[in-house]
C-alpha positions as CSV (number, residue, x, y, z in Angstrom):
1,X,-1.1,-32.5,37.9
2,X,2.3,-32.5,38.6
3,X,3.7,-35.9,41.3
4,X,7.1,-36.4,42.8
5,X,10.1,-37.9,41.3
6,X,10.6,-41.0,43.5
7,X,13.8,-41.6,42.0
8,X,16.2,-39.0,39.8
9,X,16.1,-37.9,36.4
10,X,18.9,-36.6,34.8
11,X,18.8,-34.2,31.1
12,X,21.4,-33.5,29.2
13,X,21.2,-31.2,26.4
14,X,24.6,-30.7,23.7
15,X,25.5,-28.0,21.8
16,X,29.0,-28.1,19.5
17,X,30.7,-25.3,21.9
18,X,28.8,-26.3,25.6
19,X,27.1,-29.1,27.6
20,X,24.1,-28.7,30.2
21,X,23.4,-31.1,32.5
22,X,20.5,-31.0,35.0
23,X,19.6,-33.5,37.7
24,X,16.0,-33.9,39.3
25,X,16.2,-35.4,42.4
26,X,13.9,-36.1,45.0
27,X,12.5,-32.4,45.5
28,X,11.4,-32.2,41.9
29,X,8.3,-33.0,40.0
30,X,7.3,-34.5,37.1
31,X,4.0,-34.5,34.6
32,X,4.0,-37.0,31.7
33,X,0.9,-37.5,29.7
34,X,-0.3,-39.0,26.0
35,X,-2.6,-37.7,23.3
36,X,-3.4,-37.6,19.8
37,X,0.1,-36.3,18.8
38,X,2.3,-37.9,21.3
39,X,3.8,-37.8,25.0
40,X,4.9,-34.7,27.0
41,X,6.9,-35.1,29.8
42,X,8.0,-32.0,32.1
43,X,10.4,-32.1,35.0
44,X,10.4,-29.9,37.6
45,X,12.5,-28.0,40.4
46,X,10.5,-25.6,42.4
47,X,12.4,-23.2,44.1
48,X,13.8,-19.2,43.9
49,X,14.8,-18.0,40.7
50,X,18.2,-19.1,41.2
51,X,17.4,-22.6,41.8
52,X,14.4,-23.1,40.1
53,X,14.7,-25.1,36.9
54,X,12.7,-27.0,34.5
55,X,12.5,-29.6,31.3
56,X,9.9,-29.2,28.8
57,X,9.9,-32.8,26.2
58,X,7.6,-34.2,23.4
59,X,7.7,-36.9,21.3
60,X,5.8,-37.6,18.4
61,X,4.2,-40.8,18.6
62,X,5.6,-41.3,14.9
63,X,9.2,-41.0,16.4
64,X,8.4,-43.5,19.6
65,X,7.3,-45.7,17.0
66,X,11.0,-45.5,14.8
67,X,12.9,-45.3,17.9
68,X,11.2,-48.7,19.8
69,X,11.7,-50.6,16.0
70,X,15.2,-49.7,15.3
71,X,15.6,-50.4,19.4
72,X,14.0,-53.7,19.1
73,X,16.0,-54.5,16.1
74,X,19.2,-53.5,17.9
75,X,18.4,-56.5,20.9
76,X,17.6,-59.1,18.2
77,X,20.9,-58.4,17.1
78,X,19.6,-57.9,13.4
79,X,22.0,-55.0,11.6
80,X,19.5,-53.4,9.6
């Protein structure tokens, strides 16, 4: 069940040779939920086929878990 964006969300995705950037505003959708293997959050612009767009993410929950240590690390100020 897909609710809307209050806000904005904004995805960027890099390659070597380009850049993409896509913003969800206020006429967009999201759908984020948890299991077993980790989050999934989609973003979504509904819309023709020229406008319409949309984000597709997961995360392990192993990599949430690495990422929130060395983040928490990172505001302690600790260097390891």
């Amino acid at each position: 069940m897909t609710k809307p964006i209050s806000d904005k969300a904004e995805v960027a995705v890099e390659y070597p040779d380009k850049l993409y950037i896509g913003t969800f505003a206020h006429t967009a959708r999201f759908d984020a939920h948890l299991d077993q293997s980790g989050i999934a959050l989609t973003l979504e612009l509904p819309g023709p086929d020229d406008q319409r767009k949309s984000v597709h993410h997961a995360l392990s929950l192993s990599a949430i878990c690495r990422g929130s240590e060395r983040f928490g690390k990172k505001c302690r100020g600790d260097s390891t």
